[in-house]
N, C-alpha and C positions, 0 to 999 in steps of 0.2 A: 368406893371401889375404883380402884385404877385399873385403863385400857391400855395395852401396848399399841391397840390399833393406829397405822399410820394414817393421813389424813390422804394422801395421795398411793394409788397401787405402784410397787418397785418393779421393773422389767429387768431381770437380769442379763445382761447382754454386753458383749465386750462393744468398744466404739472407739474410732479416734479420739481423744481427745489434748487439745495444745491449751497451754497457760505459759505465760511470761512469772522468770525469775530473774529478777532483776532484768538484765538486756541480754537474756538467753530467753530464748522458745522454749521450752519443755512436751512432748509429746508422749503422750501415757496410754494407756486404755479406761474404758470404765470399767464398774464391778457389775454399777446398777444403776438405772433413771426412772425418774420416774416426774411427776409433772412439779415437785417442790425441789429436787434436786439431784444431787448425783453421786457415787462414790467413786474416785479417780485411785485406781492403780499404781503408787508410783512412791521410788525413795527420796523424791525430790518436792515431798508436803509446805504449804507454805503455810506458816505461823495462823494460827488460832485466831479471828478477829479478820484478817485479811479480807478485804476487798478486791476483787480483780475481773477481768474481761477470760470466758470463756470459749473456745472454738469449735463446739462440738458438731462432729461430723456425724449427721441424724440419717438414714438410707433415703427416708424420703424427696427430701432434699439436693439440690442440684450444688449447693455452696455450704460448706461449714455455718453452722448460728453462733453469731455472738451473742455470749449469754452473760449476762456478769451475776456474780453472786458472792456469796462469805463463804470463807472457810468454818464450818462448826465446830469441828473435829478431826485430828490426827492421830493415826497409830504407826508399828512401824510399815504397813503395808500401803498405806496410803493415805485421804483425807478426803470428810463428808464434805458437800459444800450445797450450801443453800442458794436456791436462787434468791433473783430477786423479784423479775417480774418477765412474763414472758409473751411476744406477739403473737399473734392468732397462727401464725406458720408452724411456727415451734411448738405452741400447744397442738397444734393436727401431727407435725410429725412426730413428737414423743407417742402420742395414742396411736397413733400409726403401729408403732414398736409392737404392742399387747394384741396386738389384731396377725399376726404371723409371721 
C-alpha cells in the first residue's frame, strides 16, 4: 500500500522569493514551504535538474535565507524545488510559518 503523505507539513503562504536566470534576478512568490522545499510562482521555471542559490524572504527573519536546492519539477504555473540542506535559522523560521 502506497502513502501520498508528505514527509514534511506544506505552509501555504505567498513569500518573496528571487533566483538568478542566467545574469538576471528573477523575483516571484511562493505557493507553499514547507521544511523539504518550496513551490515558486513564476513563468520564468528553470530546467528540470537545476541547481541553484535561493533568496527566500521568511517573516521571521531580518535578511532573505540563502537556500540552494533542485529544481524537481515544472508546470506552466511555476516549479517544485527541493532543498538541500538547511541551518538551524531557516529551520526555526520556516516552523515559525505554521505557528500563525
Amino acid at each position: 500500500m502506497t502513502s501520498n503523505k508528505r514527509q514534511f507539513e506544506r505552509v501555504t503562504v505567498q513569500l518573496v522569493i528571487r533566483f538568478a536566470v542566467g545574469d538576471e534576478m528573477v523575483e516571484a512568490l511562493t505557493r507553499d514551504v514547507s521544511l523539504g522545499g518550496v513551490f515558486i510562482n513564476t513563468n520564468r521555471a528553470l530546467p528540470y535538474g537545476t541547481v541553484a542559490t535561493f533568496e527566500l524572504s521568511l517573516p521571521a527573519l531580518p535578511q532573505p535565507a540563502k537556500i540552494e536546492g533542485t529544481v524537481r519539477w515544472s508546470s506552466g504555473d511555476g516549479m517544485g524545488v527541493q532543498f538541500h540542506s538547511l541551518r538551524a535559522r531557516e529551520t526555526w523560521a520556516i516552523n515559525q510559518l505554521s505557528r500563525g
